[in-house]
C-alpha positions in Angstrom: 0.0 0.0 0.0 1.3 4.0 -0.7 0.7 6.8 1.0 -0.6 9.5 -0.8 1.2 11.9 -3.1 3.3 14.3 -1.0 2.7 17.5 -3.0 4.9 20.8 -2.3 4.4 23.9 -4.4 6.6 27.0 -3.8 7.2 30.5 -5.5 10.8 31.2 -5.9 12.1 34.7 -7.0 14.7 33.3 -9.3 14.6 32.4 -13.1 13.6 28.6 -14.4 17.3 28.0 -15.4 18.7 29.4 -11.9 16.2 27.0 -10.2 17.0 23.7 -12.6 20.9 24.6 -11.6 19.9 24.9 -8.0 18.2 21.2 -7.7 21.1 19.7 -10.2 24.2 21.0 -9.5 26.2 19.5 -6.3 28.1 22.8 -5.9 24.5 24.8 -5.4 22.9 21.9 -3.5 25.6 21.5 -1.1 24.9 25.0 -0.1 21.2 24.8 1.0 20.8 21.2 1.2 24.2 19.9 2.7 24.1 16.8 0.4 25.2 17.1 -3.6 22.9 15.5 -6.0 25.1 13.6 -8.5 24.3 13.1 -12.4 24.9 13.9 -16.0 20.9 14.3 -15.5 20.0 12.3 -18.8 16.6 10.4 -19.7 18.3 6.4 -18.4 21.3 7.9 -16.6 21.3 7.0 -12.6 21.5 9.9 -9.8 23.3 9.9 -6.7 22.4 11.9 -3.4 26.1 12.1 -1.6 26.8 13.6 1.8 29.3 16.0 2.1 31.2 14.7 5.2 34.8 13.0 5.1 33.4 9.6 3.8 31.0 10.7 1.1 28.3 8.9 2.1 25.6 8.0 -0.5 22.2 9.0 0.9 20.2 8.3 -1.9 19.9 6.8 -4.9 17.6 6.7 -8.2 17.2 6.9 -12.0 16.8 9.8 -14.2 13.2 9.0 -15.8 12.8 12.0 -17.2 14.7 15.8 -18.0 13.5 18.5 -20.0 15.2 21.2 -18.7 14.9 23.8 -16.7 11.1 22.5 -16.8 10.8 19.2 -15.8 12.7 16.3 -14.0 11.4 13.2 -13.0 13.9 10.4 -10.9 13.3 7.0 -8.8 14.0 7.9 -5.0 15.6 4.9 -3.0 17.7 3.7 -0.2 20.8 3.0 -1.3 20.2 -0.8 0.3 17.2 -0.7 -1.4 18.5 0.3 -4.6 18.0 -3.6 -6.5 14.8 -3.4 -5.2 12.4 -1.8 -7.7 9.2 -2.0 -5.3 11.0 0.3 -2.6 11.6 3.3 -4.7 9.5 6.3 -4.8 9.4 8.5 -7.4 9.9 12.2 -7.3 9.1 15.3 -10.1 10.0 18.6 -10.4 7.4 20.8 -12.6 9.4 23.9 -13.1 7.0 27.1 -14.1 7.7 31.2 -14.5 5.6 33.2 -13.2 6.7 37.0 -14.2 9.6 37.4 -12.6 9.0 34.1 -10.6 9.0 30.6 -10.8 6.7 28.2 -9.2 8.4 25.0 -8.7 6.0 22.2 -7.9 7.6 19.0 -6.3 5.6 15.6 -6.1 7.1 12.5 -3.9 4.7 9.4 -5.1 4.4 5.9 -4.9 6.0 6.1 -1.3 5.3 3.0 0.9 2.8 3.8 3.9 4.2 3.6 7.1 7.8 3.9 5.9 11.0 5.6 7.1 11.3 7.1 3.6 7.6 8.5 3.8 8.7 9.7 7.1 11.5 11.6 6.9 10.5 13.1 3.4 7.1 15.0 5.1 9.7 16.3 7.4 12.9 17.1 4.9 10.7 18.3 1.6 9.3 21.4 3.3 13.3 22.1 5.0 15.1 21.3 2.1 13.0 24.1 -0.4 12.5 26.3 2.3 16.4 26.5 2.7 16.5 26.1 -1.7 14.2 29.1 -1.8 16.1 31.4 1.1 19.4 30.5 -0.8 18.0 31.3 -4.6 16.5 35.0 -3.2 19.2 35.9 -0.4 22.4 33.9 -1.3 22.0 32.6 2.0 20.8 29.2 2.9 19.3 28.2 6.1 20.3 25.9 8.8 18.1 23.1 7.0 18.6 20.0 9.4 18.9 22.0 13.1 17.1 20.1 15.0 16.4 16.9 13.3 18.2 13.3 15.4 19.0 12.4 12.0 20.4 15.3 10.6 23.6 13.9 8.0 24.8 17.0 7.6 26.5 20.3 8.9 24.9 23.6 8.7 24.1 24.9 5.0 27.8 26.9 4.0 26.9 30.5 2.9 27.4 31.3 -0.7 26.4 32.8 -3.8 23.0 32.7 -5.4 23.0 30.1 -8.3 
């Protein structure tokens, strides 16, 4: 059984490319995030989520089902121990809009497994991890994503420059 969709829309004052760099590139997503995402970001190719401490620690792990950039990307969401099997990944999509001088970036996290540690952490992380994303694209300053949070795998977000 799945849970329901976990849906997460937010308005960014940034452009659609700015944004698409933001959510792809590990030198952006280290900043707000404290993890990189890892991939050439083709249709087929895989994606990694690595942890920027001492031992690079892969956090995640998936497949690239779908890029049209900067206005849509699609990838399989796993465990790494759970990576050979298909039935425990989730899927995740980025719908990437401007608005104006805006962007809206929708984020949907499907076919999570009810009652799971991934469907847990993810209700707690999405809203952190965009909040932070968002804070970073309009202020070049990323907020403390994972204070708080027992499981926090990283170190406070490292100021830096906007994407």
């Amino acid at each position: 059984m799945t849970n329901p969709d976990f849906v997460y829309t937010v308005y960014i004052k940034t452009t659609p490319e700015k944004l698409w760099n933001a959510i792809t590139n590990p030198e952006f997503t280290r900043q707000y995030w404290g993890n990189e995402n890892i991939s050439d970001w083709k249709k087929g190719s895989k994606w990694q989520h690595v942890g920027i401490d001492e031992q690079r620690t892969v956090r995640l792990v998936g497949e690239v089902s779908e890029s049209i950039r900067p206005k849509r990307l699609v990838l399989t969401w796993a465990d790494p121990s759970d990576a050979a099997d298909k039935s425990q990944h989730s899927r995740v999509t980025f719908e990437i809009e401007p608005i104006g001088d805006m962007v809206r970036l929708n984020v949907i996290h499907s076919n999570l497994l009810a009652g799971s540690e991934m469907a847990r952490k993810i209700a707690d992380g999405w809203p952190r991890v965009l909040s932070s994303m968002k804070s970073f694209l309009e202020t070049g300053k990323a907020l403390n994503t994972w204070a708080g949070q027992e499981y926090a795998c990283v170190k406070p977000a490292a100021k830096g420059a906007a994407a």
